[in-house]
C-alpha positions in Angstrom: -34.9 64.7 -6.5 -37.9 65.6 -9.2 -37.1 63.0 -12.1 -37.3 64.1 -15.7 -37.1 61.6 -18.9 -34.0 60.8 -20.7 -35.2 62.4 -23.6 -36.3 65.6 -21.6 -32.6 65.9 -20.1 -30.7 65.3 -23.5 -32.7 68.4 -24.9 -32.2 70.6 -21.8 -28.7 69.6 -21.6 -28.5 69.8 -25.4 -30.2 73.5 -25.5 -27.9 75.4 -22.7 -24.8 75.8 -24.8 -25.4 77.0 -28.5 -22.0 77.5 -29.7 -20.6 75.6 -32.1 -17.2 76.8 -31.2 -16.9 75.3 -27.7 -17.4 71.3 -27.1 -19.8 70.3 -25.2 -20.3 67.2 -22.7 -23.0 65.2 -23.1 -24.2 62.8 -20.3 -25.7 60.1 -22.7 -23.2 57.6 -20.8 -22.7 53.6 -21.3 -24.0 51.7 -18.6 -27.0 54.7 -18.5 -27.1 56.6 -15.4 -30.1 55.9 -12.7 -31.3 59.3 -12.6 -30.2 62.5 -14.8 -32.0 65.7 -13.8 -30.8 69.3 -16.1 -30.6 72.2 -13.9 -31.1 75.6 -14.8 -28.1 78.4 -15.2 -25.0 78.2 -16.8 -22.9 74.9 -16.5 -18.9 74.7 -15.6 -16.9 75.6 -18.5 -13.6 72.7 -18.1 -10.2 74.5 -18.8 -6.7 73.3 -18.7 -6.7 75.9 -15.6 -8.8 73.0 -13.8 -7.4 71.5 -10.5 -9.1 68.4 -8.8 -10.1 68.5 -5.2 -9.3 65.4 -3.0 -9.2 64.7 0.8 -5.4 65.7 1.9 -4.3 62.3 3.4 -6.4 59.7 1.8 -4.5 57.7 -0.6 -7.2 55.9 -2.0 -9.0 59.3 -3.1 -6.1 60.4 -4.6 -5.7 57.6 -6.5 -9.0 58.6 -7.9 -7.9 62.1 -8.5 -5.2 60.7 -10.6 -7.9 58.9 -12.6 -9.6 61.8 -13.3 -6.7 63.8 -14.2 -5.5 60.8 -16.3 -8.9 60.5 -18.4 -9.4 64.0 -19.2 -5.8 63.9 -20.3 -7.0 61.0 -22.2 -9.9 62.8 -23.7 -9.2 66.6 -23.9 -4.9 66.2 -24.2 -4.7 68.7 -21.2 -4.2 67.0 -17.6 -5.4 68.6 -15.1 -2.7 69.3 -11.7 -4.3 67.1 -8.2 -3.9 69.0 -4.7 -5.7 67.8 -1.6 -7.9 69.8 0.8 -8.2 69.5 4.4 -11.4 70.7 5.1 -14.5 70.5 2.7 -15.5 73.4 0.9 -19.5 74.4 1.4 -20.6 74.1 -2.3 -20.7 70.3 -3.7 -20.6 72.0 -6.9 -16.5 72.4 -6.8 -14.4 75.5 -5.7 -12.4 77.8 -7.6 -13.3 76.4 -10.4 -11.9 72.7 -9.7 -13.6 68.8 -9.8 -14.3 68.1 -5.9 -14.1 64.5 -4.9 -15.8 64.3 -1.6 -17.0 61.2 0.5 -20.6 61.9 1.4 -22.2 59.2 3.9 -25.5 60.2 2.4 -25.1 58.3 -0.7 -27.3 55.1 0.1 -25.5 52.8 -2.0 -21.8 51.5 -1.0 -21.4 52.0 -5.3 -23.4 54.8 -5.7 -22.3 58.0 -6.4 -24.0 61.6 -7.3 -22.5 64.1 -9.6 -23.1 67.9 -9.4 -22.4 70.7 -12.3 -22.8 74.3 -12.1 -21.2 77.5 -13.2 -18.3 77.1 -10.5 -17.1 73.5 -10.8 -18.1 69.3 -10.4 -18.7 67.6 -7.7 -18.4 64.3 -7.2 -19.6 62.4 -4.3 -20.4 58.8 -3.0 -19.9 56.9 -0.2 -16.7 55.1 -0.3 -14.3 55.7 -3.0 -15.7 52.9 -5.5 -18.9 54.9 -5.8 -16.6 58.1 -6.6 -14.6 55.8 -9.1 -17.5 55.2 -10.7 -18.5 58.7 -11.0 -15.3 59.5 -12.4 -16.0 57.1 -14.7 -19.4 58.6 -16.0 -17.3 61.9 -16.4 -14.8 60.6 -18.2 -17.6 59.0 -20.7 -19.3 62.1 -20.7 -16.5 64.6 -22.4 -15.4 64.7 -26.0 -12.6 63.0 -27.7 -10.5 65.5 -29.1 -8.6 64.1 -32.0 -4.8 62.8 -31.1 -2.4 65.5 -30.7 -4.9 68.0 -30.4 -5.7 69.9 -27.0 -9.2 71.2 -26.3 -9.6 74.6 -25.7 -12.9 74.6 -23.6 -15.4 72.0 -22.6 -18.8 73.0 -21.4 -20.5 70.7 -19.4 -23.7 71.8 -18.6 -25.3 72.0 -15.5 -26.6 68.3 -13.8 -27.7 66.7 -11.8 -27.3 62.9 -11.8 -27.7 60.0 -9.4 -26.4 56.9 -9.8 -26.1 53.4 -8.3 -25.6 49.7 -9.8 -28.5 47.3 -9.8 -26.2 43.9 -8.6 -23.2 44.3 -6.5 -21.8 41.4 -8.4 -20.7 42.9 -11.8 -17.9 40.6 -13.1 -16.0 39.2 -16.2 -14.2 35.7 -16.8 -10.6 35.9 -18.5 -9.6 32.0 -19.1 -5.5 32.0 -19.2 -5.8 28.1 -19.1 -6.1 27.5 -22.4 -3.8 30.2 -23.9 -1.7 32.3 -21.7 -1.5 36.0 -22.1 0.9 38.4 -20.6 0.6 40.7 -17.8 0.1 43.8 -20.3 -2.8 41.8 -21.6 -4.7 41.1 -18.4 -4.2 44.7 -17.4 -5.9 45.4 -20.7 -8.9 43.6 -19.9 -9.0 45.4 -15.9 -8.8 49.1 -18.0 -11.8 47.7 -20.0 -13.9 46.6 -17.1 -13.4 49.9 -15.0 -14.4 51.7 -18.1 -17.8 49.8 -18.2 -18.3 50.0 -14.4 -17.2 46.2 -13.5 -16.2 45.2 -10.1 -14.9 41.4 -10.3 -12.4 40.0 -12.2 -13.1 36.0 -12.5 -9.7 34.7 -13.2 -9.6 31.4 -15.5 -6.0 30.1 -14.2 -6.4 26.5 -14.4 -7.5 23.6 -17.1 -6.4 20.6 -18.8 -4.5 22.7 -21.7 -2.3 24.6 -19.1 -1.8 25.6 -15.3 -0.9 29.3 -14.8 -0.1 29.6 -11.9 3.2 29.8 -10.1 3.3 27.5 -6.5 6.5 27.7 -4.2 6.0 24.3 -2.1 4.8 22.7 -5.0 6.7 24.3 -8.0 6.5 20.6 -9.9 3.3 21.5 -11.1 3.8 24.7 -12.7 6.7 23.5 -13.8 5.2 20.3 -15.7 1.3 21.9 -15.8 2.2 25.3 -17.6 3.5 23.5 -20.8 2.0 21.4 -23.7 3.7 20.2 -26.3 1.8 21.5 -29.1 -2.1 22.7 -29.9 -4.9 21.3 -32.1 -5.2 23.8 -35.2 -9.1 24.2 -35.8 -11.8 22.1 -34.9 -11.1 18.4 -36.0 -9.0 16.4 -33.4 -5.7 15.1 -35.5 -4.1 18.3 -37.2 -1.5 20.0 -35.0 0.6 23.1 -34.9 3.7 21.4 -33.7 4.4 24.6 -31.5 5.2 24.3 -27.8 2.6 26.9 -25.9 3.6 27.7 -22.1 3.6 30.3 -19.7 2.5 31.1 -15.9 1.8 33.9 -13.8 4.8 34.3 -10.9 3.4 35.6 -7.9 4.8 38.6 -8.4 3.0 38.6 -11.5 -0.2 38.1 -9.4 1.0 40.9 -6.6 0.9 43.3 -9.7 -2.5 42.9 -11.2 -3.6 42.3 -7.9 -2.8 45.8 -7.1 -3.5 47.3 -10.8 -6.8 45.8 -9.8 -7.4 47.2 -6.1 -6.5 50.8 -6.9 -9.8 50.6 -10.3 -12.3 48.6 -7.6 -12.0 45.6 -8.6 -11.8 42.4 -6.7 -9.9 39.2 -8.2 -11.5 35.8 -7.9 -9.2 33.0 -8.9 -10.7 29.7 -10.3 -8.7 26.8 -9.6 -10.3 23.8 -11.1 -11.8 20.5 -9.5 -12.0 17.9 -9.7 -12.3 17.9 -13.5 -10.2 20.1 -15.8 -7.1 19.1 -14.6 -5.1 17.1 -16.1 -2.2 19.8 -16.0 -2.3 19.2 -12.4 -2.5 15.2 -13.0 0.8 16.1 -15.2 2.8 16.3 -12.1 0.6 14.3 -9.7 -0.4 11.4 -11.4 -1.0 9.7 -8.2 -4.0 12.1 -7.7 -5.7 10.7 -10.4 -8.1 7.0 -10.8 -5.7 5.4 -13.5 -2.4 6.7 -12.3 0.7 6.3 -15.0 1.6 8.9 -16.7 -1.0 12.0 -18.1 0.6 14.5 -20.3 -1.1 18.7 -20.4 -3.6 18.4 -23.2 -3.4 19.7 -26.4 -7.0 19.6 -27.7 -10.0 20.9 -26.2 -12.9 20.1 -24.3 -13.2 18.8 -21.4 -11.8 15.2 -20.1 -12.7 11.5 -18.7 -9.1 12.5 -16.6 -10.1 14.3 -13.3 -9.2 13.9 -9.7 -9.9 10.9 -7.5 -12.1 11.6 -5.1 -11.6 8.0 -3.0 -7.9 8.8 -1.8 -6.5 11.0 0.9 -3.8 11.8 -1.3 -6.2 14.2 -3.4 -7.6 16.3 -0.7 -4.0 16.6 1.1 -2.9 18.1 -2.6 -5.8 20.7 -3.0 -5.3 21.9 0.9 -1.4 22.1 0.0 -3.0 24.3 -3.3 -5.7 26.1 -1.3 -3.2 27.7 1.2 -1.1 28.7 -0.9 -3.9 30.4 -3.0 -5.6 32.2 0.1 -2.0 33.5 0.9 -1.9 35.2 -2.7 -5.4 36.2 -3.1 -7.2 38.1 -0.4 -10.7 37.5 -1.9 -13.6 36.3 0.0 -14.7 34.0 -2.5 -12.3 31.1 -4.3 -13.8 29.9 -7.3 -13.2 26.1 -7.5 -14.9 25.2 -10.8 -16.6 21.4 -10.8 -18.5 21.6 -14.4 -18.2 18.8 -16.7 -16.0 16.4 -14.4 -17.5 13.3 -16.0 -17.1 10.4 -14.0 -16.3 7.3 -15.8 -13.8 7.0 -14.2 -14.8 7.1 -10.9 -17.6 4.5 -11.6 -14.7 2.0 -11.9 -12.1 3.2 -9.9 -11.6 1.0 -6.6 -10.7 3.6 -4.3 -14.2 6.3 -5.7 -16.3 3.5 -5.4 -15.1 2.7 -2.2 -15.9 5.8 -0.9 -18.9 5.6 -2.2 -20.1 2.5 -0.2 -18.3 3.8 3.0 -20.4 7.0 2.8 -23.8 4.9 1.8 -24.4 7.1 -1.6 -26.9 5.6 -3.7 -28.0 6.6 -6.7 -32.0 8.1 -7.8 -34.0 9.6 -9.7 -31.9 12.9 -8.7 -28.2 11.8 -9.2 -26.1 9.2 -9.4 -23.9 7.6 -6.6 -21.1 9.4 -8.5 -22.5 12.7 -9.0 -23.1 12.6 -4.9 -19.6 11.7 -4.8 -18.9 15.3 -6.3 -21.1 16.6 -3.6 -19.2 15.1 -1.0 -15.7 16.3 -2.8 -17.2 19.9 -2.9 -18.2 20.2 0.5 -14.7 19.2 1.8 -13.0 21.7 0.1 -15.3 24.1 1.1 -14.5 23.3 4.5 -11.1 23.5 4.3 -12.0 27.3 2.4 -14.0 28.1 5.0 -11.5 26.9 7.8 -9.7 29.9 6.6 -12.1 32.1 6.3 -13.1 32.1 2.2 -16.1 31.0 0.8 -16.8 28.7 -2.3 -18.1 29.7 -5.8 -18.8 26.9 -8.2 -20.5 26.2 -11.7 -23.9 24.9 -12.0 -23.0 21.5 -11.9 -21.9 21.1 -8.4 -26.0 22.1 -7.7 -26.9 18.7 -9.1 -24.3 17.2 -7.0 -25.9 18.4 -3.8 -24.0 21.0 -1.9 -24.2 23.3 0.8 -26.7 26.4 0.8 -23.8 28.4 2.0 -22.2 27.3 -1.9 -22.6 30.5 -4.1 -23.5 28.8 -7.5 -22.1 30.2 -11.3 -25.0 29.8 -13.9 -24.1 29.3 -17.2 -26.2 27.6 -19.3 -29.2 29.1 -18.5 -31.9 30.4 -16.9 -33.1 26.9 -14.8 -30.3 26.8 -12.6 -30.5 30.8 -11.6 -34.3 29.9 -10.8 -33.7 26.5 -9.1 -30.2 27.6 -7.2 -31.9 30.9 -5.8 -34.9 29.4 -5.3 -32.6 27.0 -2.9 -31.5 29.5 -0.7 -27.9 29.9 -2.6 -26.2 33.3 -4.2 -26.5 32.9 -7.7 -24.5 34.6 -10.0 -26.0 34.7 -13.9 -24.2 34.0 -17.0 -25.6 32.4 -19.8 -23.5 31.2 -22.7 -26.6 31.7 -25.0 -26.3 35.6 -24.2 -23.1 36.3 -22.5 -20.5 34.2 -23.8 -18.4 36.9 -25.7 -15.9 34.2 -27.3 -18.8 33.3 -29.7 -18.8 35.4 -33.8 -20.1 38.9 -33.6 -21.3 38.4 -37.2 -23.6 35.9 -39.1 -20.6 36.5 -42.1 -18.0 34.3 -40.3 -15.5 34.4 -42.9 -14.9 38.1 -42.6 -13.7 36.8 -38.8 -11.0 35.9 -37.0 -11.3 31.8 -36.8 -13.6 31.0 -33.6 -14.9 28.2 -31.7 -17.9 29.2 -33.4 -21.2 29.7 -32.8 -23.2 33.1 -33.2 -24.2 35.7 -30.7 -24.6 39.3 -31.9 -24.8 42.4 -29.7 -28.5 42.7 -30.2 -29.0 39.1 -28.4 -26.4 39.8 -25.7 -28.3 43.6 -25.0 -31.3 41.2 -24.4 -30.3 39.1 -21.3 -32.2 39.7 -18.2 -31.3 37.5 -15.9 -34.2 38.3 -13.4 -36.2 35.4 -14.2 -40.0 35.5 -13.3 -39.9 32.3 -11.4 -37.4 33.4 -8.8 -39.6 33.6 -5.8 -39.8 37.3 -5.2 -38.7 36.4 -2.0 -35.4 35.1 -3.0 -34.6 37.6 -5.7 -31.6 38.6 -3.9 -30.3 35.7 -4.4 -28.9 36.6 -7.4 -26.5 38.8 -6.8 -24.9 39.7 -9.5 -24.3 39.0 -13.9 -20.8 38.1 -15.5 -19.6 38.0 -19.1 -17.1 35.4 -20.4 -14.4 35.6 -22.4 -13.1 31.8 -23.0 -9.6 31.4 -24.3 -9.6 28.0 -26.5 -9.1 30.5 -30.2 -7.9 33.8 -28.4 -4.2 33.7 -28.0 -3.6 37.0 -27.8 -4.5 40.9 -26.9 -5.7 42.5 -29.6 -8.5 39.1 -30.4 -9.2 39.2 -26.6 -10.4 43.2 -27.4 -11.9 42.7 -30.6 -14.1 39.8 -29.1 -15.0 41.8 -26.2 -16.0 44.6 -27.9 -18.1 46.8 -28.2 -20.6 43.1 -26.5 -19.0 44.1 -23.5 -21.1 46.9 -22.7 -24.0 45.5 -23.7 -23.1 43.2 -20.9 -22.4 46.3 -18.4 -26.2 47.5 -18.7 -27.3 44.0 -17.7 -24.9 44.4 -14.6 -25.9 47.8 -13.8 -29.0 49.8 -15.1 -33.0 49.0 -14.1 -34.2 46.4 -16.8 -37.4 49.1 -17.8 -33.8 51.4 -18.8 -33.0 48.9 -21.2 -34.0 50.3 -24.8 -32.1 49.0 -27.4 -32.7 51.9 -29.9 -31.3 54.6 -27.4 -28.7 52.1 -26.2 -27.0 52.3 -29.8 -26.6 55.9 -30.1 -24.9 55.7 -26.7 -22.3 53.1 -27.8 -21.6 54.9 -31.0 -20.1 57.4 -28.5 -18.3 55.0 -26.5 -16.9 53.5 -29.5 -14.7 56.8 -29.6 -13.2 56.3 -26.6 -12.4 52.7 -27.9 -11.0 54.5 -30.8 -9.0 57.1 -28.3 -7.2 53.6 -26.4 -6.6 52.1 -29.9 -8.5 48.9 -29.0 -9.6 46.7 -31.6 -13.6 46.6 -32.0 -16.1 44.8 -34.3 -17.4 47.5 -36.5 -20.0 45.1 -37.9 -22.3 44.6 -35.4 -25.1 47.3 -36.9 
């Protein structure tokens, strides 16, 4: 495929339809497409006459055609009828006027997808159907937004060429539940939002010491004691509270659902269930399970906690494998994410039982760790046994790296850029956040009084538009490695829907162009015209959005 600039395309695109009278697509698209080539003759003129295509008998495709007619609904206020074909027409470019969805081995990447206009229809192709979902996608970014209650008469899209494919494989986004819990209609929210900017993973926060959300049915005690505290700090300073009760837990119907609101946008679901430390919800209904023992009670302030699991007794690990089952029964992800940042360990460098351990498995402390800190190591890798014993893999925070784990351990990054280097450079999957850059819980604007109350800290659009989590001492040999970026939403000051929108955008697709497009693509100055344009379809949804951020 002869490549042209970006700039080149816009104008040929720009210059093939001079009518004021008839709206126009325009392929300027958030996360940017790989390659966008204009091609000559007249492009496909979108009616509310328009069918599209899919493969007769292949649910999953016409799924997607749903999606398509959905989002020009959306868009244009017409909807488009879906029929399926049995035998694939001979132009790419549609037939009869219609959107073709078509598989096409061809397209290299498992994600990629290439789109097709000309005067006789779209065509859509990839390999599998996420590659054509995210096609669909780029479409559905490309048209106009026709004012409510208004129906578009004609929509020119001018004739394309564009080939497209993600840069990581990993493309994901962390909801934290623990601290506040939000209903079903709100995670389903967050899922529209990440298929809208191309994400593929949905890290799910479900467990911490200010609430466990997550329904168990051989050990129902600890939702039933975990998923409530009795009231919540207001603010900052420890000693002012609200007084209210705050509850609530996923059922595993619950879970079911989003599981498959998830499946049919792409999107794989990985659960974090917390260890050893953040868990004093579980410690709620299992004190035993803990160093101290007596009573622990779901905490209502934040931060993290000298609480955590004991690591020294049987007890503990017979718990998590009774929790583990149960969550590889629910989720069918490859990966489990089972935490391990800040489990600080004073009490395990008095409790009999830890230190026990420690002497029975000859840890010693150096210039590397502590005896305790390899006690984490030795925690982690059990668990990951008993994950792997059922055919799951581990994903854990940065922290369990200093504890010493296996290479087979896929480690989270988030304070930095050290531990992407130093993990990968190890031999493990890394996948990059950085709460400097990606942590969209932090203000959009310097002016914090004109926002909502936060757990503070500043991190404008510019700065998260900036991350490149590619770091330069990554061996080049071990660059793939890092598999993939992820955003973070964290839930200690976001109780709610419309604060979980408004905090994630529009930062979040600043975050998708990190995920997806070649870092030389990354221009700031062409990436804001883009988002001006996405901010519409923002506007379309009626999701809150910081307006500030210019």
């Amino acid at each position: 495929m002869k490549l042209i600039s970006f700039l080149a395309c816009v104008a040929a695109v720009c210059s093939c339809h001079a009518s004021a009278a008839v709206a126009e697509a325009d392929y300027n698209v958030v996360p940017l497409p790989r390659h966008i080539e204009a091609q000559k003759g007249d492009g496909f003129v979108l009616t509310p006459d328009v069918k599209v295509l899919y493969p007769a008998g292949n649910s999953v495709m016409e799924r997607n055609a749903r999606f398509v007619a959905e989002y020009v609904g959306d868009n244009l206020g017409f909807t488009p009828g879906i029929e399926g074909y049995s035998s694939l027409p001979k132009s790419k470019k549609g037939s009869k006027g219609a959107i073709l969805l078509s598989l096409d081995g061809n397209v290299g990447n498992k994600e990629g997808y290439e789109i097709l206009v000309g005067k006789n229809g779209i065509g859509i192709s990839g390999a599998t159907p996420a590659g054509i979902f995210y096609g669909i996608q780029t479409l559905r970014k490309s048209l106009p937004v026709m004012p409510r209650d208004s129906v578009a008469g004609e929509v020119v899209l001018p004739a394309v060429s564009i080939y497209d494919e993600p840069r990581f494989g990993y493309r994901g986004m962390l909801l934290d539940c623990g601290r506040y819990f939000l209903p079903v209609s709100a995670v389903k929210q967050f899922i529209d939002l990440m298929a809208m900017h191309n994400m593929n993973t949905f890290h799910w926060h479900l467990t911490d010491d200010q609430g466990w959300r997550l329904e168990l049915k051989r050990h129902p005690e600890i939702t039933e004691k975990g998923s409530m505290r009795k009231e919540t700090i207001c603010g900052r300073v420890a000693g002012v509270y609200d007084g209210q009760p705050h509850g609530g837990y996923y059922t595993q119907e619950d879970v079911k659902d989003i599981l498959a609101y998830c499946a049919e946008r792409h999107i794989n679901v990985i659960p974090e269930i917390d260890m050893p430390g953040h868990t004093v919800s579980l410690l709620a209904s299992h004190p035993e399970v803990g160093c101290v023992g007596g009573h622990y009670d779901v905490s209502t302030h934040w931060g993290p906690h000298i609480d955590i699991l004991c690591a020294g007794k049987e007890s503990t690990f017979a718990l998590v494998e009774d929790i583990l089952d149960e969550v590889v029964e629910l989720f069918p992800s490859e990966y489990i994410n089972i935490g391990g940042d800040e489990a600080w360990k004073q009490r395990w460098e008095v409790c009999p039982d830890c230190q026990r351990k420690i002497k029975e498995l000859g840890l010693a402390s150096d210039d590397g760790a502590t005896a305790e800190h390899k006690l984490q190591g030795y925690f982690t890798k059990r668990v990951e046994k008993m994950l792997n014993d059922r055919g799951r893999k581990i994903i854990g925070w940065e922290e369990i790296f200093d504890a010493g784990v296996n290479p087979s351990t896929t480690i989270m990054a988030w304070h930095g850029f050290d531990y992407i280097v130093d993990s990968a450079n190890a031999g493990h999957d890394v996948i990059a956040g950085s709460s400097e850059y990606n942590y969209l819980d932090y203000y959009q604007r310097q002016n914090t009084g004109e926002e909502p109350f936060l757990i503070g800290k500043y991190l404008p659009l510019s700065k998260t538009y900036q991350y490149e989590p590619m770091d330069e001492r990554v061996l080049p040999e071990n660059r793939h490695h890092v598999i993939g970026v992820q955003g973070f939403v964290w839930g200690e000051f976001i109780d709610n829907a419309n604060l979980m929108t408004y905090q994630m955008l529009p930062r979040m697709a600043a975050v998708s162009e990190s995920q997806w497009i070649l870092p030389e693509q990354k221009l700031y100055h062409r990436f804001l015209p883009r988002l001006r344009r996405l901010t519409s379809l923002y506007d379309r949804y009626a999701y809150p959005w910081c307006r500030g951020w210019e």
